[in-house]
C-alpha positions as CSV (number, residue, x, y, z in Angstrom):
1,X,0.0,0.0,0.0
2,X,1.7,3.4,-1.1
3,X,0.4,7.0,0.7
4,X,-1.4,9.2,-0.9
5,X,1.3,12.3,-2.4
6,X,0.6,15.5,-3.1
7,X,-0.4,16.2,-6.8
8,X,-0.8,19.7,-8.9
9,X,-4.0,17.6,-11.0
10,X,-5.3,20.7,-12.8
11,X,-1.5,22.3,-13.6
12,X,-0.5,19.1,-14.7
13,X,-3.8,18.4,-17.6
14,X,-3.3,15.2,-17.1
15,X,-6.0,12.5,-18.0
16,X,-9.1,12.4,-15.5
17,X,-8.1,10.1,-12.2
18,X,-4.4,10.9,-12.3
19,X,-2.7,11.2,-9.5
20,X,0.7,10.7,-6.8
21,X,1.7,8.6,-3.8
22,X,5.2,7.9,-1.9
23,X,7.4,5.0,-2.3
24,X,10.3,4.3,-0.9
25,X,14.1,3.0,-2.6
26,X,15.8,0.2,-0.6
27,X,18.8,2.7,1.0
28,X,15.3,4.7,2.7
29,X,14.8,7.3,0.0
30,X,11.1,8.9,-0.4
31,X,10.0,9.4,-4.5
32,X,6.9,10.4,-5.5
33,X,5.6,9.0,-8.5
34,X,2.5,9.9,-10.6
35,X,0.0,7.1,-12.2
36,X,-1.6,9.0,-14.9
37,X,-4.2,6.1,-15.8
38,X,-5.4,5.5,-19.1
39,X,-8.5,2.9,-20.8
40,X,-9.7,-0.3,-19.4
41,X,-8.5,-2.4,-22.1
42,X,-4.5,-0.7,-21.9
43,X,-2.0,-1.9,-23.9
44,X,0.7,-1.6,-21.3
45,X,2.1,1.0,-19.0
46,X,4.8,3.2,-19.9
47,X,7.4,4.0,-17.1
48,X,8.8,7.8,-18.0
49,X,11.9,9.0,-16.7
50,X,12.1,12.4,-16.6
51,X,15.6,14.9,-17.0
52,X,17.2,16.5,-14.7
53,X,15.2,19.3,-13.1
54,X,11.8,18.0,-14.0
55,X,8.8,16.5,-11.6
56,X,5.8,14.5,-12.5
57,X,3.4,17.1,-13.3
58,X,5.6,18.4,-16.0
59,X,4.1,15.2,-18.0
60,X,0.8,15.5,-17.4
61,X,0.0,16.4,-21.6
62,X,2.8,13.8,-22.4
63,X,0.5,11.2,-20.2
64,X,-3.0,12.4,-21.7
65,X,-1.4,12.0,-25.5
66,X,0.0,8.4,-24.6
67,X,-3.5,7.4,-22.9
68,X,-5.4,8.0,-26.2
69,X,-2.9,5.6,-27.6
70,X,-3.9,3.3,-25.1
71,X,-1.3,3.4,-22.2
72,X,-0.9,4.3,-18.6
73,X,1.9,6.1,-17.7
74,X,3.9,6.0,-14.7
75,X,6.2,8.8,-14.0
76,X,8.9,9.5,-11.1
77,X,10.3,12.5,-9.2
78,X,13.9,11.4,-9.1
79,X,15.7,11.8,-5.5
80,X,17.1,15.4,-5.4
81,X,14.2,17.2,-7.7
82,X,10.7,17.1,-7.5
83,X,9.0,16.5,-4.3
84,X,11.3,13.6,-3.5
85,X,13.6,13.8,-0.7
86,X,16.3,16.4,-1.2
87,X,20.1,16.0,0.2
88,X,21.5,19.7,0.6
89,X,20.5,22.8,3.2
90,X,19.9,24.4,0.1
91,X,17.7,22.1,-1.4
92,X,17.3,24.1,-5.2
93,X,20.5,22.1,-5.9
94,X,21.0,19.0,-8.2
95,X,22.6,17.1,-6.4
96,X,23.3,13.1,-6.1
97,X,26.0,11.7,-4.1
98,X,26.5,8.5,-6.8
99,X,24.8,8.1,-10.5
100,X,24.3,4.8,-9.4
101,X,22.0,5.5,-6.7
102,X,19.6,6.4,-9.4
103,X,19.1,2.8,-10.0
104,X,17.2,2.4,-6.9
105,X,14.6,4.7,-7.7
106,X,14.2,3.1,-11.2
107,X,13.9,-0.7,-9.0
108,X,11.0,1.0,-6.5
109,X,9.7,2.6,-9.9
110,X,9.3,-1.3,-11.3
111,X,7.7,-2.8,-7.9
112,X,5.7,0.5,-7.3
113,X,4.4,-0.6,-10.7
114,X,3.5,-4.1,-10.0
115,X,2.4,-3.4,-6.4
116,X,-0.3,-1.2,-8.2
117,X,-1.0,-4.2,-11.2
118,X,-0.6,-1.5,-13.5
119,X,-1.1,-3.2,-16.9
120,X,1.6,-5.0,-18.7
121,X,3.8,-5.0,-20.8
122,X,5.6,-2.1,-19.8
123,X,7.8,0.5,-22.4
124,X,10.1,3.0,-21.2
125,X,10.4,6.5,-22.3
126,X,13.3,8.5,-21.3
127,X,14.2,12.2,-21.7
128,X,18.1,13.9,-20.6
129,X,19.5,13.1,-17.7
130,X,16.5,9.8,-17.8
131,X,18.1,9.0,-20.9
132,X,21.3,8.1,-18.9
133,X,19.5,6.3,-16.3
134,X,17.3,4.8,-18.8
135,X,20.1,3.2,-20.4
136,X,22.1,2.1,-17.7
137,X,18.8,0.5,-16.3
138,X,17.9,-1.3,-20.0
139,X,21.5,-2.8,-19.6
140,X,21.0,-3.9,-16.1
141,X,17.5,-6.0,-17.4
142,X,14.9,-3.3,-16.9
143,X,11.7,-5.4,-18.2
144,X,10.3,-3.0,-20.7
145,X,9.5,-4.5,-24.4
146,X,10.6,-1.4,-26.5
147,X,12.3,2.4,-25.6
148,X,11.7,6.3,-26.5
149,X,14.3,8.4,-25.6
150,X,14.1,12.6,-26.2
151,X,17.2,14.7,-26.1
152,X,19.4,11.3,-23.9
153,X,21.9,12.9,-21.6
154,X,24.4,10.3,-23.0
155,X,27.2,13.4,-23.4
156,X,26.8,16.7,-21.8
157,X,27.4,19.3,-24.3
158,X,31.3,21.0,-23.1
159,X,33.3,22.8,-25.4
160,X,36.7,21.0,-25.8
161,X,38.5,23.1,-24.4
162,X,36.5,23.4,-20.9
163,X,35.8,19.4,-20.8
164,X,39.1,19.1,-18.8
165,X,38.6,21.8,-16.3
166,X,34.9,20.4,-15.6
167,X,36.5,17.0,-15.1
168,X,39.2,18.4,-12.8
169,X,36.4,20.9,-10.9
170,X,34.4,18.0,-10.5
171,X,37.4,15.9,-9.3
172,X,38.7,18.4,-6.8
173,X,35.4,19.5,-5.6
174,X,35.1,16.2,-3.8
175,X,38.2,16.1,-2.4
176,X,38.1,19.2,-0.7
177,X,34.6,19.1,0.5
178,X,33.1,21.3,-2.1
179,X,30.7,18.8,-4.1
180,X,27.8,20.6,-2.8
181,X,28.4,24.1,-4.4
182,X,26.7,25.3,-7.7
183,X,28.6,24.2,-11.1
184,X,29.9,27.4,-12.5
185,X,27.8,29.3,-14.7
186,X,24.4,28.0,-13.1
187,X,22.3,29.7,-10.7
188,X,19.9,28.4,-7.7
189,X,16.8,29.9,-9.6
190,X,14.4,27.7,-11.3
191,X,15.5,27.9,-15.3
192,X,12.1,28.5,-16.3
193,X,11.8,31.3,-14.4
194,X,15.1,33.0,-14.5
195,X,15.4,32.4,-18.2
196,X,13.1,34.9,-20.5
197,X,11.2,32.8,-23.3
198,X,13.4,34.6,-25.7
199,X,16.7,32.4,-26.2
200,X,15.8,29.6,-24.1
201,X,17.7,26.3,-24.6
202,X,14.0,24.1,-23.8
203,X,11.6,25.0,-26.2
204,X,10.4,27.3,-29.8
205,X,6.4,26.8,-28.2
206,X,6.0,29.8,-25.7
207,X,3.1,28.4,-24.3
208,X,4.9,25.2,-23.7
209,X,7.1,27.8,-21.8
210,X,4.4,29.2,-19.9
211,X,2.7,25.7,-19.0
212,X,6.1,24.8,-17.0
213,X,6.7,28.5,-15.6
214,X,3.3,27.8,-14.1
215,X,4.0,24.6,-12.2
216,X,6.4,25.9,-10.7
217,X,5.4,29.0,-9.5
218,X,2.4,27.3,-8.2
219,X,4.3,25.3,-6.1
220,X,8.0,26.6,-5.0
221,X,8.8,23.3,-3.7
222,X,8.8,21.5,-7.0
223,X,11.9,24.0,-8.0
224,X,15.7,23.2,-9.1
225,X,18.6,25.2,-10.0
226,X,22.0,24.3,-11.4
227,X,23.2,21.4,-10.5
228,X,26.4,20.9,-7.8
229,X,30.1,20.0,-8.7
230,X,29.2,16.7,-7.3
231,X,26.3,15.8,-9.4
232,X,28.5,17.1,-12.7
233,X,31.3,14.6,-11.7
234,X,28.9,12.0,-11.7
235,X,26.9,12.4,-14.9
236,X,30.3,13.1,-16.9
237,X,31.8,10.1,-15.1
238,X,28.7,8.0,-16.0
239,X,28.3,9.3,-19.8
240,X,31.8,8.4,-20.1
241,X,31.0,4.7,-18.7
242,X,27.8,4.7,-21.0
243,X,29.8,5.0,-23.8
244,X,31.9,1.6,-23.6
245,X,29.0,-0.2,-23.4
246,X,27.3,-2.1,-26.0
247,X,23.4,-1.1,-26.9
248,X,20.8,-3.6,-24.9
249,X,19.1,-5.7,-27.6
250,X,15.4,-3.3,-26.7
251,X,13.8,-2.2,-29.6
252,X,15.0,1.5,-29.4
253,X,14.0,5.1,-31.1
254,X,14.8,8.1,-30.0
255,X,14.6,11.9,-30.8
256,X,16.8,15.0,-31.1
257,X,16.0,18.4,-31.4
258,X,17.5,20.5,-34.7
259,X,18.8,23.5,-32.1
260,X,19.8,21.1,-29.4
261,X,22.4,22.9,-26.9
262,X,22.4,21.5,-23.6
263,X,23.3,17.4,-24.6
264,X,26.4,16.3,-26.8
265,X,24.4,15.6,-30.2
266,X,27.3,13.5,-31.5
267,X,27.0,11.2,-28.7
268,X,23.5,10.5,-29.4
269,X,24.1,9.7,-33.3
270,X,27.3,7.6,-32.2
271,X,25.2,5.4,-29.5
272,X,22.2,5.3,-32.1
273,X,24.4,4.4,-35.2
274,X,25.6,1.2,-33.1
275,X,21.8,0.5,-31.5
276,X,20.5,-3.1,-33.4
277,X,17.4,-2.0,-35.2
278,X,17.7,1.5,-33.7
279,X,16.5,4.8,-35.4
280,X,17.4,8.6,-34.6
281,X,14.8,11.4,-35.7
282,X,15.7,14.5,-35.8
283,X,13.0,17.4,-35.0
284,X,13.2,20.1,-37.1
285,X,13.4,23.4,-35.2
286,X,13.1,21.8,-31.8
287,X,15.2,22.4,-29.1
288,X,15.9,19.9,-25.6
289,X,12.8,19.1,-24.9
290,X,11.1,18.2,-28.0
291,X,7.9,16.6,-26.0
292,X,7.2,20.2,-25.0
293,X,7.4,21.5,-28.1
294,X,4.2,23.0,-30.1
295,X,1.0,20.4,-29.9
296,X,1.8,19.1,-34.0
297,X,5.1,18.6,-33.1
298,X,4.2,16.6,-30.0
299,X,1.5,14.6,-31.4
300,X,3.8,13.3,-34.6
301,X,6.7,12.6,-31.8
302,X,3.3,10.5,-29.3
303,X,2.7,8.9,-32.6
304,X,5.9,7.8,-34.0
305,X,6.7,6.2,-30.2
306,X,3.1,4.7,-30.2
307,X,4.2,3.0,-33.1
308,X,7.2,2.1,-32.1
309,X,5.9,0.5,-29.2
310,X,3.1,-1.5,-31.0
311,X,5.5,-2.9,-33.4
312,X,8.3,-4.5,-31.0
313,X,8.1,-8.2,-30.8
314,X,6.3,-9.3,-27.6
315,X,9.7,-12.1,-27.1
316,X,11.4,-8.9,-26.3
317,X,9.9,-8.5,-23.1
318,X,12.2,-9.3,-20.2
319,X,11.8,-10.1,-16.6
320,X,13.2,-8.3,-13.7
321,X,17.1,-8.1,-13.8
């Protein structure tokens, strides 16, 4: 039985009977994940995994398109963001003390799942800093039977020439107690809300824009600044192991925006290139976040991963790892 969790349900425009409880990981973390239900007759569940930053709510359109395809969705405030525990006095960091430890959300994400006999088969989609989690979790045996991924954190866009000082900040930083201060260059304000529309790295759709400004200024608690040295140590550290390792045999498409500027591009076409079976799309004119992009934009990205999903063989499906 999972408690009842707070839940923005008219912010989020989610589909009718959507809403949050707690769980907890096995090292005594608190998530909060959202069910945003969809028909009687479902053809599965997907489990999203949002970026770095985000919270359930932020996927409440994302659910509604994906329940008129026929799925449930089951989406996750990582620990550090959302309304899951938080690690820092200041609590607008990003922080994680190991990349790994996102694993054990992604295991209480699986038997929060099943606890609730959400329907099977279940599909994954991913976006950023969930694209690096997603992967490491489809190598480790996560039981979905195909995979989305939007704008995968699998590189973090660094100019050459800085890549070795973020390495050595994030190196040092640890060493001398200091993993818990802002990266350079970020701020402790919510993006969103710091950043004017014009110029912003997220999204071309202003009222895309507007519909996340609005979450968060409803609720201040759902708000996330830069991220600390520690948590950029660990997400270079864990792109870097990402990148040795060989694609999971999981059906696989994912998507990239034309004007993508936060996430190394290159990476994406290098890991996609080797993926058996696997397909890149590139969205013109989009930006990161290409499923909060302009409604024809998200609709032909729902559609193409609707597809996807109904196509994959049903042998693919995999129990727990």
């Amino acid at each position: 039985m999972h408690d009842a969790a707070p839940f923005l349900d008219a912010l989020a425009e989610g589909p009718e009977g959507s809403h949050a409880f707690w769980t907890h990981t096995r090292d005594g973390v608190r998530l909060r994940l959202a069910h945003f239900p969809g028909p009687a007759d479902a053809k599965g569940t997907v489990l999203l995994f949002p970026g770095r930053t985000e919270y359930v709510e932020k996927y409440g359109r994302t659910a509604t398109d994906l329940a008129a395809y026929g799925y449930h969705t089951l989406a996750i405030d990582w620990r550090g963001q959302g309304l899951a525990d938080r690690f820092l006095p200041d609590s607008r960091t990003g922080h994680v003390n190991a990349f790994l430890d996102y694993q054990s959300d992604v295991a209480a994400m699986v038997a929060a799942a099943r606890d609730q006999d959400l329907p099977e088969p279940f599909h994954l989609i991913a976006h950023s800093m969930g694209g690096a989690i997603g992967l490491r979790a489809l190598v480790e045996g996560l039981p979905v039977k195909a995979a989305a991924f939007t704008g995968p954190m699998w590189g973090i866009r660094i100019a050459a020439t800085l890549r070795p000082v973020a390495w050595a900040l994030g190196w040092s930083s640890l060493r001398i107690g200091l993993g818990h201060v802002f990266a350079p260059g970020t701020k402790p304000e919510a993006y969103v809300l710091e950043q004017a529309f014009e110029d912003n790295l997220l999204t071309p759709d202003i009222e895309m824009y507007e519909y996340m400004r609005s979450q968060v200024a409803a609720e201040p608690k759902l708000q996330l600044g830069g991220p600390s040295l520690r948590w950029l140590h660990e997400a270079l550290a864990e792109c870097w192991d990402l990148a040795r390792l060989p694609s999971p045999d999981v059906p696989c498409i994912a998507f990239v925006g034309e004007n993508e500027r936060i996430v190394d591009v290159e990476r994406i076409r290098a890991r996609m290139d080797r993926w058996p079976g696997g397909r890149l799309e590139v969205i013109e004119g989009g930006a990161h976040e290409v499923l909060m992009d302009r409604a024809e934009v998200r609709h032909q990205i729902t559609d193409a991963i609707a597809r996807h999903f109904e196509a994959a063989p049903p042998e693919v499906a995999r129990a727990a790892g």
